[in-house]
Structures are given as structure tokens and as C-alpha cells.
N, C-alpha and C positions, 0 to 999 in steps of 0.2 A: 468769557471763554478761557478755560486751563490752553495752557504754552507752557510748560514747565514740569519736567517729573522730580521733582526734590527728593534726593536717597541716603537717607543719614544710615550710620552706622553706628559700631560701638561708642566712637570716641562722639561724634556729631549729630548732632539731633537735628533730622529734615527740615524742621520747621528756622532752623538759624539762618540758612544756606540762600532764600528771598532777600534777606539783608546782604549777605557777603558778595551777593552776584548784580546789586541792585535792581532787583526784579520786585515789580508788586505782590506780595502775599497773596493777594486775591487771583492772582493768574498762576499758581503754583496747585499741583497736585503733589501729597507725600507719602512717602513707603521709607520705612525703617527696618534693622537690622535684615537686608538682603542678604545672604550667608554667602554669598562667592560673587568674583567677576561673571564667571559664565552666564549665570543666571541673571546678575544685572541687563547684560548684554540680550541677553534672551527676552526681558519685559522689555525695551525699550524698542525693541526691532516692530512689535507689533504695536506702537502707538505713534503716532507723528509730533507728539511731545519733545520739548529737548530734556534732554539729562545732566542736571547737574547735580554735582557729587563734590563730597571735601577735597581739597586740593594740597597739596604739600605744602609746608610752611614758605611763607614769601613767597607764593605766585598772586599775581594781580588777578583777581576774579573774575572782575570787568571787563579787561580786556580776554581773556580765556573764553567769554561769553559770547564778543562778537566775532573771535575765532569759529564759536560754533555756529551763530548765528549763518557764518561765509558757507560753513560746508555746507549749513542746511538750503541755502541758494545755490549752491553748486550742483550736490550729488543728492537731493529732495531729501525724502524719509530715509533715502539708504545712509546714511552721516554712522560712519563704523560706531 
């Protein structure tokens, strides 16, 4: 079963992001060069997938992941 919507971009290719986050490959769905926030924001509303995305140099992935993980227990599919 996919848990994961992997969103590479210019610089990151979707498919690195299962390692950076420590997430199994086999549970990652992926879309590349998404052209804006809005629209990212706009596919992930209608899926209960989490979204992860490149992160700025020197943030911890891992933990960023179970930061979402929290929202996604918190406030369900609605996770901003």
C-alpha cells in the first residue's frame, strides 16, 4: 500500500527523497517537476498520502517526517 507522495523538482529527483526520509521505496508514489506551491498543495489535499518534498540544506528529514506523521494523527487528511 503507497503512504507517501514523493515531489521532486528541478534540483531533486522524487525518486532520492524514500532514502532522505527513510521511507521504503515500495511505499512511495512519485511526481516530478510540479510547477508551483499552489498546485502542489492542490494534489495533495485530494489524496491521504503524506507529502514529501526537498527540504533546505541541514534539516533533519527523519525527524521532519514524524513531525508529519504527528499532524497526520492530529488533524487526519486535513495536515496543511
Amino acid at each position: 500500500m503507497k503512504k507517501y507522495l514523493c515531489i521532486g523538482n528541478e534540483e531533486t529527483e522524487a525518486q532520492w527523497l524514500p532514502r532522505w526520509y527513510g521511507v521504503p521505496f515500495e511505499e512511495c508514489c512519485f511526481a516530478t517537476n510540479i510547477p508551483s506551491k499552489h498546485i502542489r498543495d492542490d494534489v495533495i489535499k485530494y489524496t491521504s498520502l503524506i507529502k514529501l518534498t526537498d527540504l533546505p540544506k541541514g534539516t533533519n528529514y527523519k525527524q521532519y517526517l514524524n513531525i508529519l506523521k504527528t499532524e497526520r494523527l492530529i488533524y487526519g487528511n486535513d495536515v496543511r
